[in-house]
KOLMI-526078 format. One record per residue (C-alpha): residue in three letters; x, y, z. Coordinates in steps of 0.02 Angstrom, whole numbers, plus 50000, padded with zeros to 5 digits. Each point is the difference from the previous one (the first is absolute). Layout:
// residues N
ALAXYZ;...
// end
This chain:
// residues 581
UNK508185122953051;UNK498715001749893;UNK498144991549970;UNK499164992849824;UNK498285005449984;UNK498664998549844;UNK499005014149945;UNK498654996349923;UNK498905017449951;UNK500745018250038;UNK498305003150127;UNK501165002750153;UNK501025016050034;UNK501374986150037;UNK499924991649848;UNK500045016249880;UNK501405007550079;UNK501024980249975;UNK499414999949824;UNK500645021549984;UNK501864989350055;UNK499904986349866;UNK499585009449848;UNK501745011850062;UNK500734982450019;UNK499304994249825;UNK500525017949887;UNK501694998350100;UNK500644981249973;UNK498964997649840;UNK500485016849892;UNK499154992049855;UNK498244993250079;UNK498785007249897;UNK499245013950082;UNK498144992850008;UNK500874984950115;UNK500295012550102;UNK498315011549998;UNK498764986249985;UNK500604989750157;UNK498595007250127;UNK498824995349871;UNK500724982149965;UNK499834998250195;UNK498275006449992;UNK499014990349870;UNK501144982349985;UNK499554995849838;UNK500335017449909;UNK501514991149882;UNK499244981050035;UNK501024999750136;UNK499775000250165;UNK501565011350076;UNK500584996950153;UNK501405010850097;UNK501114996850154;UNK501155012150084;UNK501394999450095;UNK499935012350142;UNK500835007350148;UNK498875000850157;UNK500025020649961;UNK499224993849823;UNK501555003849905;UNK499814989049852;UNK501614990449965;UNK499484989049847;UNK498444993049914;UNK499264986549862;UNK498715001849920;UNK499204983249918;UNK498684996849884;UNK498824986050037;UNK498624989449864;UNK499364987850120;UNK499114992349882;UNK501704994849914;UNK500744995650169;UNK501735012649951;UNK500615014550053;UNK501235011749922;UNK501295010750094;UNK499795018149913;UNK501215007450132;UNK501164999550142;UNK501215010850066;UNK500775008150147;UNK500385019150041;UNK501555002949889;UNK500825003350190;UNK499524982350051;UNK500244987049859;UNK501064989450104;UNK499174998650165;UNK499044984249978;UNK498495008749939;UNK499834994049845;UNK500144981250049;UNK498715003250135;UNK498715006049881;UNK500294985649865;UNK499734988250144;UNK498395007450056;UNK499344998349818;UNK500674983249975;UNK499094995450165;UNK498275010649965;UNK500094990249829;UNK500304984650056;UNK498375000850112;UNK498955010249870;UNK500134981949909;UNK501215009049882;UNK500824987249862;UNK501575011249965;UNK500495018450006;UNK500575006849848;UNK501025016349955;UNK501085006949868;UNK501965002850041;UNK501305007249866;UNK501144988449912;UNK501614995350066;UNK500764993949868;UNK501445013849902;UNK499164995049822;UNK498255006350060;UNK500525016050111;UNK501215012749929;UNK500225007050150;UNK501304995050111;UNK499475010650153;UNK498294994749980;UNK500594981249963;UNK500864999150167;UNK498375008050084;UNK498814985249905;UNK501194986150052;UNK499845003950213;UNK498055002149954;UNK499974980749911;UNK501244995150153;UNK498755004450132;UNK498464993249916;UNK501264982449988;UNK500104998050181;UNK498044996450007;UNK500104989349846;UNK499355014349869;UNK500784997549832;UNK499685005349804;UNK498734990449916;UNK501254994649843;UNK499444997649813;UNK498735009849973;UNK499675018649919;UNK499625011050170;UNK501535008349949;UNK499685004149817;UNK499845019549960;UNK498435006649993;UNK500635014349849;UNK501695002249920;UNK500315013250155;UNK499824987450122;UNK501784992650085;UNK500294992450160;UNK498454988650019;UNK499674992450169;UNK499954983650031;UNK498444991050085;UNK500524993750162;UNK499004986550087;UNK500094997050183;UNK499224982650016;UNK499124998450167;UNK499704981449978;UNK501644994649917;UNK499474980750034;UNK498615002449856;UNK500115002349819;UNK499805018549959;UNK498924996549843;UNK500095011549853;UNK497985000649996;UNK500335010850162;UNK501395008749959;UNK499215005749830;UNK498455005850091;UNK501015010350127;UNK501195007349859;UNK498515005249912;UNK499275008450141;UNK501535009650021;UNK500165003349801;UNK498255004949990;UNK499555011350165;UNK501595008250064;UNK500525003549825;UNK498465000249885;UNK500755017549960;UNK501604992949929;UNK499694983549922;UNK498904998349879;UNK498844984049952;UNK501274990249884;UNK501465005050113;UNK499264990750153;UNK499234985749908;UNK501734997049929;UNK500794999150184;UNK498904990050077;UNK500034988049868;UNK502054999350021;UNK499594990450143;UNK500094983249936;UNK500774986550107;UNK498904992450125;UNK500525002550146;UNK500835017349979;UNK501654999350031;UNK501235012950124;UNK501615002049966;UNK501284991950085;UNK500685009250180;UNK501595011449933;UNK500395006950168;UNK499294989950142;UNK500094980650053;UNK498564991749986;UNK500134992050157;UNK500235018950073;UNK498355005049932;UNK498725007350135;UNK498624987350051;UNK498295004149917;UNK498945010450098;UNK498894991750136;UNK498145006450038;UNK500525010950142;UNK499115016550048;UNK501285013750020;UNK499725012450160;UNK499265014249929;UNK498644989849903;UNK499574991950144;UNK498475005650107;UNK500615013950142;UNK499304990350163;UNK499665011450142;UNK499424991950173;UNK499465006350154;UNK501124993750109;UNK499035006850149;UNK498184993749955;UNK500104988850141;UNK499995009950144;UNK498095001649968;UNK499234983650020;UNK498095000450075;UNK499744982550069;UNK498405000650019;UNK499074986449944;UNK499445000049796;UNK501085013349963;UNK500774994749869;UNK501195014849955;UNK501384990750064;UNK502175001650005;UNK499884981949911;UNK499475008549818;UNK501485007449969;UNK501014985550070;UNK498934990449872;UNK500215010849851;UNK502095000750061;UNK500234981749993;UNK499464997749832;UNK500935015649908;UNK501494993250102;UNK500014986149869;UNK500305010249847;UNK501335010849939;UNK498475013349930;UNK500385014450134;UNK501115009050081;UNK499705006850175;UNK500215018250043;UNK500175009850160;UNK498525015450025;UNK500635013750086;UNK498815006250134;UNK498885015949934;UNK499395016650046;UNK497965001050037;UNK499805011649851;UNK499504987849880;UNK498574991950119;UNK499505015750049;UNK499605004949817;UNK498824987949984;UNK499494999350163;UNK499245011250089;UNK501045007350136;UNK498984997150132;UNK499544982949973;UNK502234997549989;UNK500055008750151;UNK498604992750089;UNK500854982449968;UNK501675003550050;UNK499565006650162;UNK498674985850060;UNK501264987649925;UNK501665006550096;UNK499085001150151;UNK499394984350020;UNK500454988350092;UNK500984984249924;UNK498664987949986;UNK498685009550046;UNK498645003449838;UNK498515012149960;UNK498854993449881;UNK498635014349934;UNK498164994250057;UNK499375015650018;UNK499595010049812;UNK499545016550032;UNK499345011649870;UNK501485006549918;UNK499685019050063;UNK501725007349933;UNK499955013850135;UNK499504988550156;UNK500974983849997;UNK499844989550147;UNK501315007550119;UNK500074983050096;UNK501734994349900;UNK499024980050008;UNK498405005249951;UNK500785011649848;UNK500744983249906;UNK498294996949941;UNK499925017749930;UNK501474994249896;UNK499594982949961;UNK498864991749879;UNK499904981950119;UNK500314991750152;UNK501174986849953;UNK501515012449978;UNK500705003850146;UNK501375015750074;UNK501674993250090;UNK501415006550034;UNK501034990949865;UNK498385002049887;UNK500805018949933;UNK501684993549989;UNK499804984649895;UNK498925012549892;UNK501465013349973;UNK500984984449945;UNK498894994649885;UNK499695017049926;UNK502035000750010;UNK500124984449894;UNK498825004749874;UNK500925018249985;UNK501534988349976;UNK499454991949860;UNK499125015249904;UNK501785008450011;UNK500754983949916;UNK498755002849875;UNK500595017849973;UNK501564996249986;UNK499634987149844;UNK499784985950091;UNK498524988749885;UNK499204990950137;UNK499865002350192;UNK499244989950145;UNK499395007650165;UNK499994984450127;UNK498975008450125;UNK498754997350154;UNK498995009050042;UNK498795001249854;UNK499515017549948;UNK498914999549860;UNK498395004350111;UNK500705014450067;UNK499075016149940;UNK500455018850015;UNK499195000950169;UNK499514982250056;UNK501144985150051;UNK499434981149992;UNK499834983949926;UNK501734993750092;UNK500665015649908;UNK500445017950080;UNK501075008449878;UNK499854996649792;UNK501914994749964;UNK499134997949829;UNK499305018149969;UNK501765007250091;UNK500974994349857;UNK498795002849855;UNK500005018050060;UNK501585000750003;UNK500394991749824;UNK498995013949932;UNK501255012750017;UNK500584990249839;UNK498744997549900;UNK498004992049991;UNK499794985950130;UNK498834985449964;UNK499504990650184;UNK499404980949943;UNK499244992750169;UNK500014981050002;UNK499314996750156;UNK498354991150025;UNK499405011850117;UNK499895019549918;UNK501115010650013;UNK499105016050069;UNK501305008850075;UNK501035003749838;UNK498165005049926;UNK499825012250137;UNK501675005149974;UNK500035005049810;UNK498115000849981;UNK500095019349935;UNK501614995349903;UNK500484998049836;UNK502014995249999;UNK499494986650093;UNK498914986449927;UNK499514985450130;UNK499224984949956;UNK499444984750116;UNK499384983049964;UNK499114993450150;UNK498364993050066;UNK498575007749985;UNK499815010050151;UNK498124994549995;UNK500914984250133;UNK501665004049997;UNK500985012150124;UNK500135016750004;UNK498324997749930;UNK499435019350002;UNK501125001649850;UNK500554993449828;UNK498545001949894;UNK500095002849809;UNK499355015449987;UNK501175008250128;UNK501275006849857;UNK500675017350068;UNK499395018050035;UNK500705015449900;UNK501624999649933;UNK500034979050049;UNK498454997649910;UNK500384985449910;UNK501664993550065;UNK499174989450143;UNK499464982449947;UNK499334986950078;UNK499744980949961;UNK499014992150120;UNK499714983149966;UNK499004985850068;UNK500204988050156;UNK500454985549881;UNK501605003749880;UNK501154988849922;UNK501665003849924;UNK499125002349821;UNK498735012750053;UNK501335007550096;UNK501005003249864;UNK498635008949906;UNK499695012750116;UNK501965002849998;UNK500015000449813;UNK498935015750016;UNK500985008250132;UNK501564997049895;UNK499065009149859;UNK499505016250088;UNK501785000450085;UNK500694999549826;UNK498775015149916;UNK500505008850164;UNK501944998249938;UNK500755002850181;UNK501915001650037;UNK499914988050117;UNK498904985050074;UNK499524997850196;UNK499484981450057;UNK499194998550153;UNK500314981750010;UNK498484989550097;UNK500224981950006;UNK498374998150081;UNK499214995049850;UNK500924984049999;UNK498984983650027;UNK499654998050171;UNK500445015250084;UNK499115002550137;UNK499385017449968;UNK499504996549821;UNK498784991349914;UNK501134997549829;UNK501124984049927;UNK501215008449920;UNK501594985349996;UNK501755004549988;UNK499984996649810;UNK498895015249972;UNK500835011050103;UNK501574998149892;UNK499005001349850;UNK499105018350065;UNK501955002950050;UNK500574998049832;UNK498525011049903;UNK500395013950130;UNK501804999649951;UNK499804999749810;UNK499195018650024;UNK501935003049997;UNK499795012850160;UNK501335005450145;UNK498964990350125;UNK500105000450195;UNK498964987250086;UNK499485002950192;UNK499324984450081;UNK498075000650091;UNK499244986750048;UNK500064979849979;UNK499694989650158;UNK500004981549942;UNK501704998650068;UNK500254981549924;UNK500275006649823;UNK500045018150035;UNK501834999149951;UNK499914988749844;UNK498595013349941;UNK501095014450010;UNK501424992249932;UNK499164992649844;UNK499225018649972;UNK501585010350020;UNK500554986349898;UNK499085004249850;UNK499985017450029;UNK501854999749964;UNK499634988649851;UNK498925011249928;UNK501145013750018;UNK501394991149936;UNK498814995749838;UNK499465019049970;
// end
């Protein structure tokens, strides 16, 4: 068994050591690849429009991350093509399906990309134009497996002419037509065969060479040759618009959340959200649900402080089942006298009143800190986008201090854990601020955290999220915050994340954070905002064009009427953004 994946940079230590396996994979099945194909693909990853291309790479890989096989495609979206520079299996494996799987994933990616045709360049089959016998029997499998999907040699025209008097052997342009029910006008196909003249091989071909091929293509529309090995009617159907697993958005739920419900009355933290959120992703084909194995206390305790953990766990566990302690008692925090009255001590720990200790108050935590560790692993492992489904919230949870329906900050847990990899970028979307991953990473500077919200002037936590709060020492500078007014539509909205987007992108992070907040939809009724559905996709979208691993950990959103169609539409465009980069 084995998994398709896209890489899209070389950031993560997973990715390098996948794109170490295909440049093995490239020198081996490819003896004559010139060598800069080769040395220049981390770079090509890096910055997509190095060669006016934009390159993107899938592997084949065994859960171990053996890499079995890869392709490698270069993109003009502007042109609406995309040529096939390489595929190929491990010269153990060429006849294990793998090579079919990849083409398929292309043809699919394409095909929702908005992709008119794929070209690529295959050797001739025919005895006149390829000496070689060995080499001839070789070229005539490769044109027999592009046949099955319809892919054929565009005939009469001068692809194949010699570029010097050395030159033998010419390709021929093959053209897989992904919307065989439309003419494939030469217009297009001239444009795309210049491209491919002009950047992939503006070190070969000079001026009059190319302007002499592209003008070869005269007949409107271009014309394939006829199928030589294949019945048409055994052709494979053209690709539909489906999203293959491994692009789709890891989905990791807390299964558990339930178990603390507070029923008291206005509290509007409620089991229904995720239910909510759950009924609408049920109705698209855009993730695909993941189990989160149960964690250690490590990772909360490094951002927590121990005490506070242990504190929590104890009252929690010992509790009574539907028996609560709400803190209404906030003593000066004395680190060396805390309260020893275990009741009295929640307000030493707590920044409210609303946000109470249960016993299934520390358990539906750890699950949501479990789920959030699920889906920064995903990420990791080269997963593109992840979604933490979680209650409770967490992204009012401080070092010391619990509150704001929150108690541990699943968001911080897995930011500090990404780190390990590389610079983390937090991007708080909530309407309330996000204080607790400021406290976190105040004195940090691998972490950058950023929150839109209300000004704190009226809105909760209210003794935080000022502008001029940026960072102390080494974090000096990598805290910003956007407060905005009680009054903001969709357009002012999107200015404020405009500028977020721009210090997220001069801070060049390996990988991007979301704590999601659907609270400042219209309506909600903790916010004061109208944010619609509409512009929640839309802020989706810009956040996924920053072309970032991304792992999004859901906060708050309490309108429970379109709580659902709000996360859908921005997960949404967050993977259409991606998908775009």
């Amino acid at each position: 068994m084995f998994r398709i994946r896209r890489i899209h940079d070389d950031a993560l230590p997973v990715n390098r050591e996948a794109i170490l396996q295909v440049k093995a994979i490239l020198a081996e099945q490819f003896a004559d690849a010139p060598k800069r194909d080769i040395d220049s693909l981390s770079q090509n990853l890096r910055d997509p429009f190095a060669r006016r291309f934009r390159t993107i790479l899938h592997v084949a890989e065994r859960r171990d991350g053996q890499v079995l096989g890869f392709a490698l495609v270069l993109h003009v979206p502007a042109l609406r093509m995309s040529f096939l520079d390489y595929i190929a299996a491990s010269a153990r494996l060429t006849s294990r399906g793998i090579g079919g799987a990849l083409y398929q994933r292309i043809r699919d990616e394409a095909a929702e990309a908005g992709v008119r045709a794929l070209f690529y360049e295959c050797l001739p089959d025919d005895p006149a134009d390829c000496p070689d016998r060995s080499q001839l029997a070789a070229n005539k499998a490769r044109l027999r497996f592009y046949e099955n999907y319809g892919a054929r040699p565009a005939i009469n025209n001068a692809f194949t002419a010699p570029i010097s008097e050395e030159s033998e052997c010419m390709p021929y342009l093959v053209i897989d037509d992904l919307a065989p029910d439309r003419p494939l006008r030469r217009s297009y196909v001239r444009d795309a065969v210049r491209a491919i003249l002009e950047r992939k091989y503006a070190h070969l071909c000079p001026p009059a060479y190319v302007e002499n091929v592209v003008a070869s293509f005269k007949e409107d529309p271009v014309r394939l040759r006829e199928p030589r090995y294949v019945r048409k009617d055994k052709v494979e159907d053209t690709p539909t618009k489906k999203i293959a697993p491994a692009e789709r958005i890891a989905l990791f739920v807390n299964d558990k959340h339930d178990i603390h419900h507070v029923n008291d009355r206005g509290y509007v933290e409620a089991p229904v959200r995720v239910a909510r959120i759950m009924a609408e992703l049920d109705k698209t084909t855009l993730f695909e649900r993941q189990n989160a194995r149960t964690r250690s206390l490590e990772l909360v305790r490094q951002v927590h402080d121990a005490a506070l953990v242990a504190y929590m766990r104890k009252v929690c566990l010992e509790l009574p089942v539907g028996e609560s302690v709400y803190p209404y008692v906030f003593p000066i925090r004395n680190a060396s006298r805390p309260p020893t009255d275990l009741a009295m001590r929640a307000g030493y720990y707590c920044i409210d009143t609303f946000t109470p200790l249960n016993r299934n108050a520390f358990l539906a935590a750890r699950g949501a800190v479990d789920c959030a560790l699920a889906g920064a692993e995903a990420i990791a492992k080269g997963r593109r986008l992840a979604y933490a489904l979680v209650r409770p919230p967490g992204h009012h949870a401080e070092r010391h201090v619990f509150g704001g329906f929150c108690y541990f900050n699943n968001t911080a847990i897995a930011a500090h854990d990404l780190a390990r990899l590389g610079k983390v970028a937090i991007l708080d979307l909530d309407y309330h601020h996000g204080n607790g991953q400021q406290d976190i990473f105040y004195a940090r500077d691998d972490v950058l955290t950023i929150s839109i919200h209300g000004n704190p002037r009226f809105a909760y936590p209210y003794f935080s999220g000022f502008a001029e709060e940026q960072g102390v020492g080494a974090g000096l500078g990598y805290n910003l915050n956007l407060p905005l007014p009680e009054k903001v539509d969709g357009a002012r909205y999107t200015q404020a994340l405009g500028q977020a987007l721009r210090r997220i992108r001069s801070f060049a992070p390996t990988i991007l954070v979301v704590a999601l907040g659907l609270d400042t939809a219209k309506g909600d009724p903790t916010g004061t905002w109208s944010l619609t559905a509409d512009d929640l996709h839309g802020n989706g979208r810009l956040i996924g064009a920053l072309g970032l691993p991304t792992l999004v950990v859901q906060e708050g959103g309490y309108r429970t009427r379109t709580l659902g169609r709000n996360a859908r539409a921005f997960l949404e465009g967050l993977h259409k953004g991606a998908s775009e980069s």
